[in-house]
C-alpha positions in Angstrom: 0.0 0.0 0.0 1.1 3.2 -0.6 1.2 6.5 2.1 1.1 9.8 0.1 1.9 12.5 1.9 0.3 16.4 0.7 1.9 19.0 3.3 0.8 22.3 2.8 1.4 25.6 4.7 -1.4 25.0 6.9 -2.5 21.3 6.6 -1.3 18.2 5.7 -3.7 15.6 3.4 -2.7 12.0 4.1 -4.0 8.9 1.5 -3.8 5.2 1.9 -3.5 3.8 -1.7 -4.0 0.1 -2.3 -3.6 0.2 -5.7 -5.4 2.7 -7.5 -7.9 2.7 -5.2 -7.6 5.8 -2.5 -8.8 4.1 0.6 -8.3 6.2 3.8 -7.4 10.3 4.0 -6.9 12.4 6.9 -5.9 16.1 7.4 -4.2 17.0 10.3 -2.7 20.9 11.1 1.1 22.0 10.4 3.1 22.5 13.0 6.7 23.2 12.1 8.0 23.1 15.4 6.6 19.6 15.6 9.8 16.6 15.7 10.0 13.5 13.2 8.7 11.5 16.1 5.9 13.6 17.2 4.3 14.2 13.6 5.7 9.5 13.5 3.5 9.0 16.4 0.6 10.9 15.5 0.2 9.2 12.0 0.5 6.0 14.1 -2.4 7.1 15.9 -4.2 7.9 13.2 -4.0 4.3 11.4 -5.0 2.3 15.0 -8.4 4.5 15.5 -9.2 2.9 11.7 -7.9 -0.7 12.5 -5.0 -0.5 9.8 -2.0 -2.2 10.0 1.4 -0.6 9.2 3.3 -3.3 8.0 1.0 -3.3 5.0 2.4 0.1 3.8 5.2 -0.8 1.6 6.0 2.7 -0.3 5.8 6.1 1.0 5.6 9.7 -1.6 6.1 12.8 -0.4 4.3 16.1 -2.0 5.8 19.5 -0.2 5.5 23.5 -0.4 7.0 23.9 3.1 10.5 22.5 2.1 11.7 22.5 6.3 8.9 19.9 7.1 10.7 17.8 4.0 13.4 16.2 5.8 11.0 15.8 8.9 8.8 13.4 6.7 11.5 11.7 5.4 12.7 10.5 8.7 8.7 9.8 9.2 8.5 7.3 6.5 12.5 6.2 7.4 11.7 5.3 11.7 8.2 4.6 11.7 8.0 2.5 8.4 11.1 1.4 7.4 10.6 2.9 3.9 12.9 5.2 1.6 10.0 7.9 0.8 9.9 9.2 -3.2 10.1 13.2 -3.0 8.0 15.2 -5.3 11.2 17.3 -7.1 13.5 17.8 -10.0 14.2 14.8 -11.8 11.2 13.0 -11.5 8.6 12.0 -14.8 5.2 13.9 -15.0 4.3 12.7 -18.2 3.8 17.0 -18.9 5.8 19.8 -20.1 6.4 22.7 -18.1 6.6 26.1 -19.7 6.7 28.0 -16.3 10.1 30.5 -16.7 11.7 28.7 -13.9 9.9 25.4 -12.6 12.1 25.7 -9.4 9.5 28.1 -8.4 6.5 26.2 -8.4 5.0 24.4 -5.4 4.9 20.7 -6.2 1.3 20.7 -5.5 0.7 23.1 -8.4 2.4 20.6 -10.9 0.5 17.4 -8.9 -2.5 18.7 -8.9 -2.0 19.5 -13.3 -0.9 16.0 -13.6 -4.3 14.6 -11.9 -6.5 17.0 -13.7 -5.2 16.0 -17.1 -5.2 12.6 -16.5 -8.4 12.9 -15.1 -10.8 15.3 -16.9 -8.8 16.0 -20.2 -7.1 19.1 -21.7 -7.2 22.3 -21.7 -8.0 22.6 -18.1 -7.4 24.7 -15.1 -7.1 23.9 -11.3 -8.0 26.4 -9.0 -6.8 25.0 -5.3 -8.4 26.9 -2.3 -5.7 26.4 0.7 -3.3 29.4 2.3 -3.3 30.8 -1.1 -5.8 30.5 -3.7 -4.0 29.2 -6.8 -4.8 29.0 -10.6 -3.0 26.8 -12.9 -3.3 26.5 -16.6 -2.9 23.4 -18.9 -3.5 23.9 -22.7 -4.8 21.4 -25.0 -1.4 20.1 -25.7 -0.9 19.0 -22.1 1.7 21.6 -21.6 1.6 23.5 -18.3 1.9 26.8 -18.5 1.8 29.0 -15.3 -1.6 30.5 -13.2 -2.0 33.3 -10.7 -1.9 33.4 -7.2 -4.3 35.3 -4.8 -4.8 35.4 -0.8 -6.5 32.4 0.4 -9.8 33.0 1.8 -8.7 32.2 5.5 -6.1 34.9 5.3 -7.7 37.2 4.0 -10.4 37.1 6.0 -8.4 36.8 9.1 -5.9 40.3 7.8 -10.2 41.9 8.0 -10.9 40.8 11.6 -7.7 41.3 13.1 -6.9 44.6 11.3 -10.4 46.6 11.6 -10.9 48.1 14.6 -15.2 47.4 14.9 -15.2 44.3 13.1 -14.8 40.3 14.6 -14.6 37.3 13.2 -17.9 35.9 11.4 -18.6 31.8 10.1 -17.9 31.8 6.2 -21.5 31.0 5.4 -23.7 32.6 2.7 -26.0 35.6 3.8 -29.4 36.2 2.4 -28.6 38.7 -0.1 -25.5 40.1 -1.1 -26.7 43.8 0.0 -25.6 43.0 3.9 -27.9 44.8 6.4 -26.1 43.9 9.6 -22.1 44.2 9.8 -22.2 40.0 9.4 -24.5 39.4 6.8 -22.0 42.4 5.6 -18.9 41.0 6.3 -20.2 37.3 4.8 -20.8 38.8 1.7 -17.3 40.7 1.4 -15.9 37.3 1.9 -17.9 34.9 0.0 -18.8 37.0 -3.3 -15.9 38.7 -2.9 -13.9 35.5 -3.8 -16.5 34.1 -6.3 -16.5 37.3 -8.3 -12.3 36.6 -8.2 -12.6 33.5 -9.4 -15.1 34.2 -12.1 -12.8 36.9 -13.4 -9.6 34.8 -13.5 -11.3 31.6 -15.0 -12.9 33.9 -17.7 -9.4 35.5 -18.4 -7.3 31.9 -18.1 -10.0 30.6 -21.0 -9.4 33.8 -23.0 -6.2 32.5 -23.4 -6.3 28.6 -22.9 -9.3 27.5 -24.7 -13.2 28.6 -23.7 -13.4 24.7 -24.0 -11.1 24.4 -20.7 -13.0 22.9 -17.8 -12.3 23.9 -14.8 -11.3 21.5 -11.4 -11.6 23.0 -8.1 -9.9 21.5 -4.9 -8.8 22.6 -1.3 -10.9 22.8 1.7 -12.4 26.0 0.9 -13.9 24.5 -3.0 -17.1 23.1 -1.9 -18.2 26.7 -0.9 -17.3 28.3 -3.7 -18.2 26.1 -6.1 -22.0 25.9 -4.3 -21.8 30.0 -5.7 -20.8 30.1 -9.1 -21.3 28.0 -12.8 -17.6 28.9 -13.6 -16.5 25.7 -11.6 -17.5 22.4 -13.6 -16.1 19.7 -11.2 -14.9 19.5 -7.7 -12.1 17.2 -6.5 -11.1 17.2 -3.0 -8.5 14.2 -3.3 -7.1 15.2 -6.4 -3.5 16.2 -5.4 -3.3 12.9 -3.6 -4.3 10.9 -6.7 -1.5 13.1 -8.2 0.7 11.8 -6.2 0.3 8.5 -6.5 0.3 8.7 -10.3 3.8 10.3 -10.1 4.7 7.8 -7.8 3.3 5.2 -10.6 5.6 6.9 -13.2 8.7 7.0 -11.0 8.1 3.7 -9.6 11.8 2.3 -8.4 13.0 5.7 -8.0 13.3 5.9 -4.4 16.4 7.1 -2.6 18.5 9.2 -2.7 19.5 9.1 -6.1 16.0 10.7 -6.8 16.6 13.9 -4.4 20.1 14.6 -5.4 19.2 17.2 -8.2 17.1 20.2 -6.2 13.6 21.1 -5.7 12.4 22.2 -8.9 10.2 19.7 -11.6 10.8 18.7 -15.1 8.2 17.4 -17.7 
């Protein structure tokens, strides 16, 4: 079975692959204080509550935009199962070009999550990922990925309004009755929520402009599900699509494991 591992700036998505078939997930919180055994433990934990046993994981892949938790899940993977863990980096097959100026740049989620959406729902298509930043990535019809834009994620943003204006506090994300606000909530909820669908109607309607008007558009991250309830821009949404990413890059690198597979940097090649 194989233990992919998605760590983000503020949470980490964990899938249990056997096979194909994604069979268990869990998010937990980033802490990068946290020690190799601490974070070791905790994923222990989190097998036992679902009756799992650990000798049945026999290959590890780790996805990361937070490159000082990197080493930590190596030595994860290393104490607590015995396994040399395949890094998302330079070197490794994605089975896609990447036209991005400098891929060293790019968060291995962003080139992940491409590699799932093409394989999954075609070209041209774009991935818009709600997590600390919103993110939009473009992939034409060739299969070729080109670059996206990068906002302020919704939790930020909205947590640079409370803690920054003087008279306002922090309100649930959840759709008011009209967008016209008549209390400082219903006012605040419609800031937030329209706010962000109106940004990602704009940016998908530009991306096509210069994709394809054909392009459908994937939505992922925790925040998806919300925005997607709001707008007709959005045609699918895939919460586990950067860890079936990752195990398909796993697929195509397959023996790679090691060190031999880390030795050239942090950046991504096609």
């Amino acid at each position: 079975m194989l233990l992919a591992f998605d760590i983000g700036n503020t949470s980490i998505h964990l899938g249990l692959f056997d096979g194909e078939q994604l069979t268990e997930t869990w998010r937990v919180g980033v802490e990068r204080e946290k020690l190799p055994d601490e974070y070791g433990v905790l994923i222990l934990q989190l097998l036992a509550a679902r009756g799992l046993d650990t000798t049945a994981i026999d290959s590890c892949i780790i996805g990361c935009d937070v490159p000082p938790l990197t080493p930590t899940f190596e030595q994860v993977c290393r104490n607590y199962f015995g396994i040399e863990p395949l890094v998302v980096g330079h070197g490794l097959r994605t089975g896609i070009r990447i036209l991005y100026d400098n891929p060293k740049q790019l968060g291995a989620d962003r080139i992940i999550d491409a590699v799932a959406a093409t394989k999954y729902y075609g070209t041209p298509v774009i991935v818009v990922d709600f997590g600390t930043g919103t993110v939009f990535d473009a992939v034409n019809a060739k299969g070729d990925y080109l670059g996206g834009a990068i906002a302020p994620g919704i939790g930020i943003a909205s947590e640079a309004l409370f803690s920054r204006g003087a008279m306002l506090y922090r309100v649930q994300l959840e759709r008011p009755a009209a967008a016209i606000g008549k209390n400082t909530i219903h006012a605040m909820q419609s800031g937030i929520l329209f706010g962000y669908v109106g940004l990602v109607e704009g940016l998908v309607a530009r991306f096509k402009a210069e994709v394809g008007e054909g392009a459908k558009v994937v939505a992922t991250g925790g925040y998806a599900p919300v925005i997607a309830r709001e707008t007709d821009c959005i045609d699918i949404v895939d919460l586990d699509l950067t860890l079936n990413g990752l195990r398909m890059i796993y697929e195509m690198n397959r023996g790679e494991q090691g060190s031999g597979a880390r030795e050239q940097g942090t950046g991504i090649r096609g």
